[in-house]
C-alpha positions in Angstrom: 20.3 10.1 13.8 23.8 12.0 14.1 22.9 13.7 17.2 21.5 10.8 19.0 24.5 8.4 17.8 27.2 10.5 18.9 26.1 13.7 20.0 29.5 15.9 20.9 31.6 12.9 21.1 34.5 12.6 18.5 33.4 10.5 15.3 33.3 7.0 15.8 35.4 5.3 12.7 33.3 3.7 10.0 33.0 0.2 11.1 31.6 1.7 14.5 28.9 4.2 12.9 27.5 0.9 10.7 27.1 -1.0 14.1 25.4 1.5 16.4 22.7 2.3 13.5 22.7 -1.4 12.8 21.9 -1.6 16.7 19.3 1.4 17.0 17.2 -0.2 14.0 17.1 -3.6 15.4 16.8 -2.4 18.8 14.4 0.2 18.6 12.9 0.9 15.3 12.0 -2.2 14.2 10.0 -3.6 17.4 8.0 -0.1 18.3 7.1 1.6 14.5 3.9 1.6 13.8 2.7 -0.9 11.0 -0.4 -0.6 8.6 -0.4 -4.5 8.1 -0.2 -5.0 11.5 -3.7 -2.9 12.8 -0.9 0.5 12.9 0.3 -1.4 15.8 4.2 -2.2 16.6 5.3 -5.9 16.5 5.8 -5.9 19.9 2.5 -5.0 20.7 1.4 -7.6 17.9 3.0 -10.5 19.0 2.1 -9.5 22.7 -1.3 -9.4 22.2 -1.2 -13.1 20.1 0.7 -14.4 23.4 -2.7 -13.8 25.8 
C-alpha cells in the first residue's frame, strides 16, 4: 500500500496518509473484493446483476 500511495514522492503528513487509504478502501477495495456471502462476487457486480 506504501508504494501505490506515494511511491517516490515525499511523505504526505499524517492527516493526508489517513485520507488517501481512507479513499483507496472505499474507492476500490470495498466495491471489487471478492465476497463468500455474496456468490465470491464483488458488490458491484451484486447489486448490478439485482438491477437487470
Amino acid at each position: 500500500m506504501k508504494n501505490e500511495l506515494i511511491g517516490t514522492q515525499p511523505r504526505p503528513g499524517r492527516s493526508a496518509a489517513h485520507a488517501a487509504i481512507f479513499k483507496g478502501i472505499e474507492s476500490w477495495y470495498n466495491l471489487h473484493r471478492l465476497h463468500s456471502s455474496l456468490g465470491y462476487r464483488s458488490p458491484a457486480d451484486y447489486e448490478a446483476a439485482l438491477a437487470v
